[in-house]
C-alpha positions as CSV (number, residue, x, y, z in Angstrom):
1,X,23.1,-42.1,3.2
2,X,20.6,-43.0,6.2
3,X,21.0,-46.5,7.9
4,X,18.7,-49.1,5.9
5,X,16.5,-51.5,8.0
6,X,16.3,-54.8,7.1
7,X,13.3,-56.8,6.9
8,X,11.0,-59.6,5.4
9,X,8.6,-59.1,2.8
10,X,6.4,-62.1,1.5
11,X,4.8,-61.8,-2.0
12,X,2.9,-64.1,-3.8
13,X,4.4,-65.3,-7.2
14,X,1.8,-63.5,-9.5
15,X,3.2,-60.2,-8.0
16,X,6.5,-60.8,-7.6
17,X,6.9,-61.5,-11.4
18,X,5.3,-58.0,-12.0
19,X,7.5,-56.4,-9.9
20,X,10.5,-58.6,-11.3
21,X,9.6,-57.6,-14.6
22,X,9.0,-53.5,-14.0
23,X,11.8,-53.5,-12.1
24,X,13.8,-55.1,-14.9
25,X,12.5,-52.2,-17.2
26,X,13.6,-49.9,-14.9
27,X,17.1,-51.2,-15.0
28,X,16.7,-51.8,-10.9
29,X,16.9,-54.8,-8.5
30,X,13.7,-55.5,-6.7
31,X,14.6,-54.3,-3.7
32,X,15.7,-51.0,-5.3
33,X,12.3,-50.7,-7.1
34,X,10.4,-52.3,-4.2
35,X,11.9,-48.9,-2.2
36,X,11.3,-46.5,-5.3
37,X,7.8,-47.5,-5.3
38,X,7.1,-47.1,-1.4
39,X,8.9,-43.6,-1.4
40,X,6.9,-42.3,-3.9
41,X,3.6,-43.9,-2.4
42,X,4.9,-42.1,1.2
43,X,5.3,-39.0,-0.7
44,X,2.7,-38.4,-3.1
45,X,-0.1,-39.3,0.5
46,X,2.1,-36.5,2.1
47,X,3.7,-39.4,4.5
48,X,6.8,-38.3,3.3
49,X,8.8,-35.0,2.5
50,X,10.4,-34.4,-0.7
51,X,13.6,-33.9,1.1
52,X,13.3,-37.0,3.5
53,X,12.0,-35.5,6.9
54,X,9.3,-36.7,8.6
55,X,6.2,-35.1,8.0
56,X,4.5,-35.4,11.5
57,X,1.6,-37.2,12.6
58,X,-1.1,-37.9,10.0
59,X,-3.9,-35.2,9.7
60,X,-7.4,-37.1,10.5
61,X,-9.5,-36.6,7.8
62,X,-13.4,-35.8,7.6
63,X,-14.7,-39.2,9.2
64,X,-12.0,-39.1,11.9
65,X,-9.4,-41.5,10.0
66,X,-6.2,-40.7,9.4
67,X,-6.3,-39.6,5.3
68,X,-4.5,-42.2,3.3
């Protein structure tokens, strides 16, 4: 399994008590659906592989941005 970073994430109460309760559905902590949620974010924007490697440097889209 790859090394996990720690780090500090502030929500405000409204959200957290979503994320409480969806997690709860899910049967997972909130950190475990707090990192579901991000991975499948990272992937479905193409941030992320399927099989965990890093995709490269985002492609600029149309206006110049980085596509999101």
């Amino acid at each position: 399994m790859a090394e996990r970073k720690p780090f500090l994430l502030r929500l405000d109460e409204r959200t957290f008590l979503a994320l409480k309760r969806w997690a709860d559905d899910d049967l997972r902590s909130i950190n475990g659906q707090v990192e579901f949620l991000l991975r499948r974010a990272l992937e479905q924007a193409g941030r992320l592989s399927r099989d965990g490697a890093d995709p490269g440097p985002a492609k600029p889209g149309p206006d110049g941005r980085s596509e999101i």
